[in-house]
C-alpha positions in Angstrom: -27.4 -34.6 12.1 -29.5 -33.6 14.7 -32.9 -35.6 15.8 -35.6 -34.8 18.3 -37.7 -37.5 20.1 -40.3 -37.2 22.4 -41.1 -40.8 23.8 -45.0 -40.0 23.6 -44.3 -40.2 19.8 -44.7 -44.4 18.2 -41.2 -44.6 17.1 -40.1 -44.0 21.2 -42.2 -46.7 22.2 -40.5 -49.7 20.4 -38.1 -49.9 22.7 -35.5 -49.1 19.9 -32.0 -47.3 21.1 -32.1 -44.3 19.3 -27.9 -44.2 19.9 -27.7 -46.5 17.1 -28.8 -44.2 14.3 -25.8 -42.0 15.2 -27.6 -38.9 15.9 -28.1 -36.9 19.1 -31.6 -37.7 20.7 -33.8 -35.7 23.0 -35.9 -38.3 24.6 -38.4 -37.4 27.3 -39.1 -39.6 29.7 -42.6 -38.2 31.9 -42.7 -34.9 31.6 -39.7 -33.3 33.0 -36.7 -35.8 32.9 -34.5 -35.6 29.7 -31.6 -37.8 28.5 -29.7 -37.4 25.5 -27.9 -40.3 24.0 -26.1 -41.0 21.0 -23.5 -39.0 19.2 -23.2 -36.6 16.1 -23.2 -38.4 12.9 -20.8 -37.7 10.0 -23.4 -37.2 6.9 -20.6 -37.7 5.2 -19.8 -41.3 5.5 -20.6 -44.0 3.2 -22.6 -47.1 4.8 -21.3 -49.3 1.1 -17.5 -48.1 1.7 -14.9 -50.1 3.8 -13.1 -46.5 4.5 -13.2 -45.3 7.6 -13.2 -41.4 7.9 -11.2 -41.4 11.2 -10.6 -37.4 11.2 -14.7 -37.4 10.2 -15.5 -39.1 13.4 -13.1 -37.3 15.8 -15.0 -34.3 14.6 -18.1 -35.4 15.2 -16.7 -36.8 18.9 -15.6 -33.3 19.7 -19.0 -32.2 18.9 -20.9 -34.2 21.2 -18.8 -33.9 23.9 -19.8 -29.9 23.7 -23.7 -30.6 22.8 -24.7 -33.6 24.7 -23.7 -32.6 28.9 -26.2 -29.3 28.2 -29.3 -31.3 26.7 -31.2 -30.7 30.2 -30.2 -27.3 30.3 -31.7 -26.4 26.9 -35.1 -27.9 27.9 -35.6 -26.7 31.4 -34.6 -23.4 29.3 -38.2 -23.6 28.0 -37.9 -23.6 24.7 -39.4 -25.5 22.3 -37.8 -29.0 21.5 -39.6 -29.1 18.0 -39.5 -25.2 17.4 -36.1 -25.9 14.6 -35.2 -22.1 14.6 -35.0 -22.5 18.6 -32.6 -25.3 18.3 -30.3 -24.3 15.1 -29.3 -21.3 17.4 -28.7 -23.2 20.7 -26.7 -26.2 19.0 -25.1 -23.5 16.6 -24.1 -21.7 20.5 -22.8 -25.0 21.6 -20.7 -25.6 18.7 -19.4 -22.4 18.4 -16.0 -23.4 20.2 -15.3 -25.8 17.2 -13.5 -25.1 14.2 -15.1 -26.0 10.8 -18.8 -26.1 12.3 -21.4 -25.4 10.2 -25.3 -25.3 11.4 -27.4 -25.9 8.7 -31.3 -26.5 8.1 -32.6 -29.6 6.9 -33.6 -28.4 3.6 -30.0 -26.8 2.7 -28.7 -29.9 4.0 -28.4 -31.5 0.3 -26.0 -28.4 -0.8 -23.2 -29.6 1.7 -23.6 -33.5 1.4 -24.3 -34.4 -2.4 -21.0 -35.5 -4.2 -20.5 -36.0 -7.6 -23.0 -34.0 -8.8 -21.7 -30.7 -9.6 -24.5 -29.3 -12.0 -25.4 -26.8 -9.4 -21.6 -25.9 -8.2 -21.6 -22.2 -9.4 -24.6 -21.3 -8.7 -24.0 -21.9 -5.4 -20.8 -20.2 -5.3 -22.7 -17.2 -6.6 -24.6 -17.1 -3.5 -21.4 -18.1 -1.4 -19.6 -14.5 -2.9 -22.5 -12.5 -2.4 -22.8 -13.5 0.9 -19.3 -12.4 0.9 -19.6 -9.5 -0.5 -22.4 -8.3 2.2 -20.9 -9.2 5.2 -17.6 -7.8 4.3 -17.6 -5.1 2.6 -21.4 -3.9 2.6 -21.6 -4.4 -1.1 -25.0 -5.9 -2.6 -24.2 -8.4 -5.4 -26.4 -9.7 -7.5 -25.9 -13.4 -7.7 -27.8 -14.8 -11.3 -29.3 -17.7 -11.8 -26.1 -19.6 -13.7 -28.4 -22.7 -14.8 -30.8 -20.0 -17.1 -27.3 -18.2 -18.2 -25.7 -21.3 -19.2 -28.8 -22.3 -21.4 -28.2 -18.5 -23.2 -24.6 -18.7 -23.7 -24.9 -22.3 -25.3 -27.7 -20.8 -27.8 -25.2 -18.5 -28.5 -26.7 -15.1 -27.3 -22.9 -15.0 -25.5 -24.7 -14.3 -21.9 -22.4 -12.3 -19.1 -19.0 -14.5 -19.1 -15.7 -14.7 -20.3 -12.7 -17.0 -20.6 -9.0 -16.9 -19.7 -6.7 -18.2 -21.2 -6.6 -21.3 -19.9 -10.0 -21.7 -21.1 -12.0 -21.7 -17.8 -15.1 -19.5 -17.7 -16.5 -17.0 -15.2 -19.1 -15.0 -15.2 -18.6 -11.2 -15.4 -19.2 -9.6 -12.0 -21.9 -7.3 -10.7 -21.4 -3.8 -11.7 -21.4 -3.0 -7.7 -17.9 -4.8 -7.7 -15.8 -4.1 -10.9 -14.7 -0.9 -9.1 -13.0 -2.9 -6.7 -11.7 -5.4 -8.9 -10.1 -2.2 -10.5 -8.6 -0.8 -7.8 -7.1 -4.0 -6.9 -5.6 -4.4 -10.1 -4.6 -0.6 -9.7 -2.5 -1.7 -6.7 -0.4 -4.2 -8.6 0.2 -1.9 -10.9 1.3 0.8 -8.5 3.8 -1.6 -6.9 5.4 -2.9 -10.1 5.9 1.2 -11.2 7.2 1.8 -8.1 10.0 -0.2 -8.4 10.7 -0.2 -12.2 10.1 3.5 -12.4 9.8 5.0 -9.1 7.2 6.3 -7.0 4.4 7.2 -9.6 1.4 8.8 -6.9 1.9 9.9 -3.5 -1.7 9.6 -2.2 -3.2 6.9 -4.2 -4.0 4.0 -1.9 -6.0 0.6 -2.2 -9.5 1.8 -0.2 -10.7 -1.2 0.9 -10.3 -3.5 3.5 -10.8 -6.8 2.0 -9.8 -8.1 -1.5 -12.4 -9.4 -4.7 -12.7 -12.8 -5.9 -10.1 -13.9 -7.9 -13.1 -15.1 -10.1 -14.2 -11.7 -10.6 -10.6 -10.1 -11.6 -10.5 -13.4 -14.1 -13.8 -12.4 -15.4 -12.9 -8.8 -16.8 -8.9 -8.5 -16.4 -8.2 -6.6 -19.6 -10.9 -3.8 -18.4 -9.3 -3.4 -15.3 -5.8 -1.8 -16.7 -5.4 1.7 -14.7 -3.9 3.5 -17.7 -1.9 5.9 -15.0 -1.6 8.0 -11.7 -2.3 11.0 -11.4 0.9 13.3 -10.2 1.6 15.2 -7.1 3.8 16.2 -4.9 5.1 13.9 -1.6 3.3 15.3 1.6 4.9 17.1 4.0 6.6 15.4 6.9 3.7 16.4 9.5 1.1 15.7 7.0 2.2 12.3 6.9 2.2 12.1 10.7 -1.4 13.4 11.1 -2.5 10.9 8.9 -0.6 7.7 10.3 -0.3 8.0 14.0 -3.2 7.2 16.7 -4.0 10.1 19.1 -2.0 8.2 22.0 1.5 9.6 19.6 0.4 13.6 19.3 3.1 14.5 21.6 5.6 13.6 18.6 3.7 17.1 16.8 3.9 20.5 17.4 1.2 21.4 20.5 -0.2 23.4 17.9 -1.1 20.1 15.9 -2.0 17.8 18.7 -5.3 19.3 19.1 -6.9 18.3 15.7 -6.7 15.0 17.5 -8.3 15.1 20.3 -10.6 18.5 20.7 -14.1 17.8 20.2 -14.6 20.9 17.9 -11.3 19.3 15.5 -12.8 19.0 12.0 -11.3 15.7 11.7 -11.8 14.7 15.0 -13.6 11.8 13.6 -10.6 10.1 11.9 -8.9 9.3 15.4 -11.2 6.3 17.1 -10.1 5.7 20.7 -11.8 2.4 19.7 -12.5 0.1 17.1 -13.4 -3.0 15.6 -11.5 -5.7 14.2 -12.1 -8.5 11.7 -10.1 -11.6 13.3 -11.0 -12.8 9.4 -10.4 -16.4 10.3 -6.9 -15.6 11.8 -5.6 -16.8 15.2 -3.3 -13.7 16.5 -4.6 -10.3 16.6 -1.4 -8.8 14.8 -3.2 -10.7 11.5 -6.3 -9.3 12.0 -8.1 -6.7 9.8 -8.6 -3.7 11.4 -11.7 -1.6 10.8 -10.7 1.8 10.9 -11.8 4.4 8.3 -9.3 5.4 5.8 -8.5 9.2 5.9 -8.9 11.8 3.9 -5.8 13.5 3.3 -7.6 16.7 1.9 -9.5 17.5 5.1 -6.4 16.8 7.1 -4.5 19.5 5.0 -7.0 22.0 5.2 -7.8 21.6 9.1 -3.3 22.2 9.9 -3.4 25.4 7.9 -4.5 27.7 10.9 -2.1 26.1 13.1 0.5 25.7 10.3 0.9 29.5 10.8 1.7 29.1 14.3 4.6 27.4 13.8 8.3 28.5 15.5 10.9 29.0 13.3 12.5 25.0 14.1 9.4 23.5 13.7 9.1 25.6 9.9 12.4 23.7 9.7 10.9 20.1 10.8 8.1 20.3 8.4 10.2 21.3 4.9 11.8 18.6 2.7 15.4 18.2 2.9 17.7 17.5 0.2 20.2 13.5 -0.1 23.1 13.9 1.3 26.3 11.8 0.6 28.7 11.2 3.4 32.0 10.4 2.8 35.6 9.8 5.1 37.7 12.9 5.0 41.4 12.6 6.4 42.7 14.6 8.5 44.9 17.3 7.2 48.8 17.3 8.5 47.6 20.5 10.7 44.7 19.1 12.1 46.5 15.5 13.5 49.5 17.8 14.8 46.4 19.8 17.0 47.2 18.7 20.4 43.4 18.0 22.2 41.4 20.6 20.3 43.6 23.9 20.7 43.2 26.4 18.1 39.9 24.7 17.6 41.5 21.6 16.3 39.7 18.3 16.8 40.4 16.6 20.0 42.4 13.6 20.8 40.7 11.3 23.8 43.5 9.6 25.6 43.2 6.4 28.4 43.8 6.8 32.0 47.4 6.5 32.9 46.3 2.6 33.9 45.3 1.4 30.9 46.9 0.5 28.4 44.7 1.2 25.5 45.7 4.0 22.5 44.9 7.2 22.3 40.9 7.8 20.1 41.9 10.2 17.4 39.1 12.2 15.4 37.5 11.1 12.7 36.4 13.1 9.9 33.7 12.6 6.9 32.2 15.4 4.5 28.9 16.0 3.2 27.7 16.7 0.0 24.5 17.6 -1.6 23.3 14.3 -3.8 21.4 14.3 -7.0 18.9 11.9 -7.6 20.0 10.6 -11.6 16.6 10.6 -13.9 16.0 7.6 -15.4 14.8 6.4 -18.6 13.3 3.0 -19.4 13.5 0.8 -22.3 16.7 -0.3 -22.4 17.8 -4.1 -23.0 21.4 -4.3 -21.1 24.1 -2.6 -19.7 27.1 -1.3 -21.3 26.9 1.1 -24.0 25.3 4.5 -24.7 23.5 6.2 -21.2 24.5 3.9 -18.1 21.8 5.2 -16.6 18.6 3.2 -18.8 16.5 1.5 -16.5 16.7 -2.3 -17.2 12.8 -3.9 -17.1 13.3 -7.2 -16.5 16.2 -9.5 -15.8 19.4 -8.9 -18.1 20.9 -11.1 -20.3 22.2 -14.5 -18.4 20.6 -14.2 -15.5 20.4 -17.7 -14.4 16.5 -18.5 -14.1 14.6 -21.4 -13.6 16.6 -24.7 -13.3 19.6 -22.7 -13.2 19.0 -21.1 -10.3 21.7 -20.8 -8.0 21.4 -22.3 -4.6 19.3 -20.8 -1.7 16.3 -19.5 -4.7 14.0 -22.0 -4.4 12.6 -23.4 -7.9 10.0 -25.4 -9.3 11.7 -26.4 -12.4 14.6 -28.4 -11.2 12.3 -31.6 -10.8 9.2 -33.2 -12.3 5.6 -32.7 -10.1 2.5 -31.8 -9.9 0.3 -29.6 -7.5 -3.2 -30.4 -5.7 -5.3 -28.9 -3.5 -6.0 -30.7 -0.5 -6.8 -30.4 3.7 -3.3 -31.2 4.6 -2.8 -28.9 8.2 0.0 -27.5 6.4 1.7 -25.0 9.4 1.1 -21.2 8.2 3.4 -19.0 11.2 3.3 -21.7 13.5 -0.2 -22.6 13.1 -1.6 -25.5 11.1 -4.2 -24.1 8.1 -7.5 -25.4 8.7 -8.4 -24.5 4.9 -7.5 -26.5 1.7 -3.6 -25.8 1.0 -1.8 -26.1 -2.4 0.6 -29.3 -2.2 3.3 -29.8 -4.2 3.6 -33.8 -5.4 6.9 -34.8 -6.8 6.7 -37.1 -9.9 8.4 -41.2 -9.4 10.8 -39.9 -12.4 11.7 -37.1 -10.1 13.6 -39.5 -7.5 14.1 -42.2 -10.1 17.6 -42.9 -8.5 15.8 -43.2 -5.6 13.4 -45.6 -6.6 16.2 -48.2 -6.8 17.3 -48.6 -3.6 19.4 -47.1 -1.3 22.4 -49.0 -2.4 22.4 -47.6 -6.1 21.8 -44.3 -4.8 25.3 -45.0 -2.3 27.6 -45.6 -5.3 26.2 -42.7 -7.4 26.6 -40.0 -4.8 28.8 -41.4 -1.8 32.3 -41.6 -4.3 34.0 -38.3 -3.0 36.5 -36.1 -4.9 40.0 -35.2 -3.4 40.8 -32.3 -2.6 44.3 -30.5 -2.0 45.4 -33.8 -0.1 42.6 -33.3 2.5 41.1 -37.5 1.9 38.0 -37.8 0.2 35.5 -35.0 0.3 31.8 -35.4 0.4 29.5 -34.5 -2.3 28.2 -31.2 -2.7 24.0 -31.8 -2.8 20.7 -29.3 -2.6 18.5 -30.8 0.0 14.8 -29.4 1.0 13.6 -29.4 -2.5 12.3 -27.3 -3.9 14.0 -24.6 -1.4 17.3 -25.7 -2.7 19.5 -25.8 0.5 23.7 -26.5 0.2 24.7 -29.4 2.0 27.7 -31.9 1.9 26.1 -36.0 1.8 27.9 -37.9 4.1 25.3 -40.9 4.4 22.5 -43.0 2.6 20.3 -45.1 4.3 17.0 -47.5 4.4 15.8 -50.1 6.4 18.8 -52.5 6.4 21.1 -50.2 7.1 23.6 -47.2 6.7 25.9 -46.9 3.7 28.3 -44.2 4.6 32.0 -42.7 2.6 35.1 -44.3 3.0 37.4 -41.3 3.4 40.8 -43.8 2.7 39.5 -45.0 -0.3 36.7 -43.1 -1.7 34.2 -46.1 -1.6 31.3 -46.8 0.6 30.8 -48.4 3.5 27.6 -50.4 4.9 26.8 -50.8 8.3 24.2 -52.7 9.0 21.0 -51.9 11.3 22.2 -54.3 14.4 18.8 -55.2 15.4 14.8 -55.0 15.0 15.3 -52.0 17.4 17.8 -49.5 15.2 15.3 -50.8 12.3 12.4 -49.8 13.8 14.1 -46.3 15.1 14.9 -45.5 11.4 11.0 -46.4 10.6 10.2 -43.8 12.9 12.7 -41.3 11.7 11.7 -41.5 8.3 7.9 -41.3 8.6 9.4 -37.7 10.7 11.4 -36.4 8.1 8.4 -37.1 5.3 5.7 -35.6 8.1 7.7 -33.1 8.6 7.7 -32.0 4.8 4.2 -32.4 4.0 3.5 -30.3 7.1 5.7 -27.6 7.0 6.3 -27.1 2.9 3.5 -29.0 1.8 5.6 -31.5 -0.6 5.0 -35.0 -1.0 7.7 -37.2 -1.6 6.8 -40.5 -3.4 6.0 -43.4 -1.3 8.2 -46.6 -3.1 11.2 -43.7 -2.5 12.0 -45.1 1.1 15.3 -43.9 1.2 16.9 -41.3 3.9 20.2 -39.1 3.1 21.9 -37.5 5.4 23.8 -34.7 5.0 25.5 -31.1 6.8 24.0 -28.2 5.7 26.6 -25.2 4.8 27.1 -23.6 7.7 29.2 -20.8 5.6 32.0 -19.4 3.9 35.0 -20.0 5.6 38.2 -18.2 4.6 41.9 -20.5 4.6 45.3 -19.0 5.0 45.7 -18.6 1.2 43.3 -16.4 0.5 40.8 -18.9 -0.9 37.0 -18.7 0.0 35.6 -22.3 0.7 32.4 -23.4 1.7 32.5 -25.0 5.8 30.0 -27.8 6.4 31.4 -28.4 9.8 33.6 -31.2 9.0 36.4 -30.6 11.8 33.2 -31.6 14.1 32.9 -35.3 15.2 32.1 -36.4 11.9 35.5 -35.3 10.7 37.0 -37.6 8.1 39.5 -40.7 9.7 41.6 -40.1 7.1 44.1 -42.4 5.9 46.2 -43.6 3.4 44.4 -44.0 -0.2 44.0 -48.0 -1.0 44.6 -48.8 2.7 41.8 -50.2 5.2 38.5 -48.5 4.6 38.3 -45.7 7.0 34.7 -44.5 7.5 33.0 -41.3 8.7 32.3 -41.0 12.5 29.6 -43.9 13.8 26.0 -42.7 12.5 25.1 -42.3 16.0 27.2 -39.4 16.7 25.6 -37.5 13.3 23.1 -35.7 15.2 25.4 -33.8 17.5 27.8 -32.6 14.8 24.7 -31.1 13.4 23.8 -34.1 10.6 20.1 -33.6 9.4 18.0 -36.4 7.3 16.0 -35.8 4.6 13.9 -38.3 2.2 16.1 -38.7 -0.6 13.3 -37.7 -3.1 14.0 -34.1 -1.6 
C-alpha cells in the first residue's frame, strides 16, 4: 500500500507518525525537503489473527529497502506526487528488481486482497487468459461476462460450457483459440504415432510458440481429435539443413546453397535473422527461454534450392540422396588372408611393435555390410508368440509389472497411501527454487504407520538380518526416496534417544544411546535436513509424529563373485563392514554411527 502526504494537508498536522500505518509516506516538509518514512504494508495480513506472515513481511522489507532511499529523487524529478498514473510507473520501476511484485491501482486493489469470496474467481481468470492470450501470442480473446452465463446455464438454455469427467466445468473457448487448442492436441497425437506406428508426417509441426490453457483443451477435448496426417515423403538431407541451421553454419552446404542465406536478393532471405527476440517467459537461464523466431516455410525453401540444385557436382548429388540401412557384421578372416604377411598380394596388413616393446602384433579386423530391410508392421496385436512376430504390441504386454509392482529404480505413486496439494513450497526446478505454486505430494499417517510407533518397533521389524552363504547377518534389502524407489541395504534406525543398529553375531539389534544433549541436538538438526531436503527437492511431505531417521547404503551395483553369481554390492567391505562373529556369541555391532558417513551411509525419514 502506497500513501501520499503533503504536511499542508489536516491529517499532517496532528503530529501523528505516519510510520505507524505501515505504509510508505511522502511527507513535505516547506516546500522542497522530502522524507519518506514507514515501510510497505502486507494487505494481506489480518489485524484479528495471532499468525504472523513472516515470509509476507520480508517481502514487504525488500520492498522498501528498493523504494524508500529514491523518495527525494522522484520529487525533485518533478512529477506530480498526487498525479497516481505518475507514481504506479515510478514505484512499479523501483520494484521491478523484485520477484512476485505486482503494481496495482487502488480500485483493482479488492481483486488481489478479498479471500473467501470466490463468486467472481472466473470471471477474473477470463480476463487473466485473455490478457494472456494478447501478450503472447497476438490472439484477441473474448473474455464473457461468466456471472450473466452462469445465470443462462442454470435456466437451462445450456450457455457456452462443458464438463469433464471429473465433473468440473469450463467454458468453451473463443473461436480465435480452438485452432490452437487443436494443434496442440495434434502434437500429442503425432508423438504417440510416432512411436507406436512410426513416423506418420514429415513436415507437420506444432506452429506456435506458446501453449493454450489447459482450461480451454478441457473445454472441447473430443473436438480436438486430428483424425490423421497427411503423407509425404522425408526431405532431403540439405533441405533439412536449410531449414534448421542459422546463417553463421552455411559453410556446412554446398557454396551454391550458402547464398539463399545471406544475399539480399535470396527469396528467403527473411527466414535467417542475424537477430532476434526472446521471451525469458519467467525463466532464469537463457537456454529455457522461448525464442522468437519465425517458423519456416519448407515450401519456399524448396522452391528457392532448385536453381542451385542444378549446380550441383557429382559428390554433392551424392550428399543430398537418401541412403539405404546398412547392417554391419564381424567377418573372420579367411585361412589366406591371416597367412598374408603385411598386406602382400593385397592382403590386409599386420601392424607389429617396435623391437622394444613388448606388446603383440595388431592383426586386421574384418566386418561385412549388408543392405537392411526395414520389417512393416502391423498393429493390433495383444502379445507375442504365435502367428506374425512382427504385430506391433500397443500397450504393455501381459505381466508387465505396473503400479505397486514396479520394480526398483521406476518411481510409483501406488506403493503408499497420500495425497497431493498445491502449495508455494520453493520446490528446486534445475537448481533453482520455483517461485510459482508447485504440486506436493503428502504422504498419509497409515503410510508410515510402523513409523508412527517409534523407532524401537520399527528396529525389531527391519533390523533382524538374514544369513547368507556363512557371510553373518546381512542387512535388509529396503527402497528409500519414496516415491523414487531407490535400492538400499538398512543398517540403522534412529530418533532422539538414540541409535539402534544390527547385531551381525547374533542377528538382533543393538542401541546406543545419544551420549549427551549435544549428539541429541546434532540428530535434531539432521533430521529437520533430511525432511527439508525432501520437501525442497521432491516436494514430498513426510508426516510430522513420524520422527524417525533410517539409515541405510544405497546400491552401489552389481557386483559379480567367483562363482558366477550376480549380487547386488552396497559397499559393505567399507568401514561399516560387518564385525562378524560367532552366532549366539557377544553382540557384535556395525561400525560406530559416526564413521557411517564416510563409508557412504545416507539418512532418510523413515516415512520415505
Amino acid at each position: 500500500k502506497l500513501e501520499l502526504e503533503d504536511t499542508s494537508s489536516s491529517s499532517a498536522e496532528d503530529g501523528e507518525s505516519r510510520a505507524s500505518s505501515g505504509a510508505i509516506n511522502f511527507v513535505s516538509s516547506g516546500s522542497t525537503a522530502f522524507q519518506a518514512l514507514g515501510g510497505l504494508e502486507d494487505v494481506y495480513d489480518d489485524d484479528d489473527s495471532d499468525d504472523v506472515d513472516v515470509e509476507g513481511k520480508a517481502a514487504a522489507a525488500a520492498a522498501t529497502e528498493q523504494l524508500v532511499p529514491a523518495v527525494a529523487a522522484f520529487v525533485e524529478s518533478g512529477k506530480d506526487i498526487h498525479d497516481p498514473a505518475a507514481v504506479a510507473e515510478y514505484v512499479a520501476m523501483r520494484l521491478r528488481p523484485l520477484d512476485d511484485v505486482l503494481v496495482v491501482a487502488d480500485s483493482e486493489l479488492a481483486l488481489y486482497t478479498q479471500t473467501g469470496d470466490v463468486s467472481d474467481f472466473w470471471q477474473r481468470f477470463e480476463l487473466w487468459k485473455a490478457a494472456y492470450y494478447g501478450a503472447k501470442l497476438d490472439i484477441v480473446y473474448d473474455a464473457p461476462d461468466c456471472a450473466s452465463e452462469a445465470e443462462s446455464d442454470s435456466g437451462g438454455g445450456g450457455g457456452g460450457s462443458s464438463s469433464t469427467a471429473s465433473g468440473q466445468r469450463f467454458r468453451r473457448p473463443a473461436a480465435t483459440v480452438e485452432p490452437m487448442c487443436r494443434s496442440y492436441i495434434g502434437s500429442l497425437q503425432w508423438v504417440l504415432q510416432y512411436y507406436y506406428r512410426g513416423c506418420q508426417s514429415w513436415s507437420w509441426y506444432y506452429p506456435y510458440h506458446y501453449a493454450p490453457c489447459i482450461s480451454d483443451i478441457c473445454a472441447n477435448l473430443a473436438a480436438y481429435r486430428v483424425a490423421g496426417f497427411a503423407a509425404d515423403e522425408p526431405y532431403t538431407p540439405y533441405e533439412q539443413l536449410m531449414c534448421v541451421l542459422p546463417p553463421f553454419s552455411r559453410k556446412l552446404l554446398p557454396a551454391g546453397l550458402r547464398a539463399l542465406m545471406v544475399d539480399a536478393h535470396s527469396p528467403i532471405r527473411d527466414m535467417y535473422p542475424t537477430s532476434f527476440s526472446v521471451d525469458m517467459n519467467g525463466k532464469k537461464m537463457a537456454w529455457e527461454a522461448v525464442v522468437l523466431i519465425d517458423f519456416v516455410d519448407a515450401g519456399r525453401i524448396r522452391a528457392a534450392m532448385q536453381p542451385a540444385l542444378q549446380q550441383l557436382s557429382d559428390d554433392e548429388r551424392r550428399r543430398n540422396s537418401r541412403g539405404t540401412n546398412m547392417v554391419y557384421s564381424y567377418a573372420p578372416l579367411s585361412a589366406h588372408d591371416d597367412s598374408v604377411d603385411n598386406g602382400a598380394n593385397g592382403g590386409a596388413p599386420v601392424y607389429t611393435a617396435p623391437a622394444n616393446l613388448r606388446f603383440p602384433a595388431i592383426r586386421p579386423l574384418r566386418c561385412k555390410g549388408m543392405v537392411y530391410t526395414m520389417p512393416s508392421l502391423r498393429t493390433g496385436g495383444t502379445g507375442l508368440g504365435g502367428g506374425d512376430q512382427r504385430r506391433l504390441i500397443s500397450g504393455l504386454i501381459g505381466g508387465a509389472a505396473t503400479r505397486g509392482r514396479m520394480l526398483s529404480g521406476f518411481p510409483s505413486l501406488f506403493t503408499a497411501a497420500h495425497h497431493a496439494q498445491l502449495a508455494l513450497n520453493g520446490t528446486e526446478v534445475f537448481g533453482f527454487p520455483s517461485r510459482d505454486e508447485s504440486m506436493q505430494i503428502a504422504l498419509e499417517d497409515d503410510a508410515a504407520a510402523l513409523a508412527l510407533d517409534g523407532a524401537e518397533r520399527l528396529a525389531g521389524e527391519l533390523l533382524r538380518g538374514r544369513r547368507r552363504r556363512g557371510a553373518g547377518y546381512q542387512p535388509r534389502r529396503v527402497f528409500v526416496a519414496w516415491p523414487y524407489m531407490r535400492d538400499a541395504a538398512l543398517v540403522g534406525v534412529s530418533d532422539a534417544s538414540g541409535t539402534y543398529t544390527m547385531d551381525t553375531a547374533g542377528g538382533g539389534v543393538i542401541f546406543l544411546e545419544h551420549p549427551g544433549a549435544g549428539e541429541r541436538q546434532a540428530w535434531t538438526r539432521r533430521y529437520m535436513d533430511a525432511v527439508h531436503r525432501a520437501k525442497k527437492t521432491q516436494a514430498v511431505l513426510t508426516p510430522e509424529r513420524a520422527r524417525v531417521l533410517v539409515h541405510v547404503l544405497p546400491l552401489r551395483g552389481m557386483e559379480l563373485l567367483a562363482d558366477g553369481s550376480l549380487v547386488r554390492d552396497y559397499g559393505f567391505s567399507s568401514c561399516c563392514s560387518p564385525l562378524n562373529g560367532p552366532p549366539g556369541g557377544e553382540p557384535q555391532p556395525w561400525a560406530p554411527p559416526a564413521l557411517w558417513g564416510a563409508a557412504g551411509v545416507a539418512a532418510y525419514p523413515a516415512g520415505l
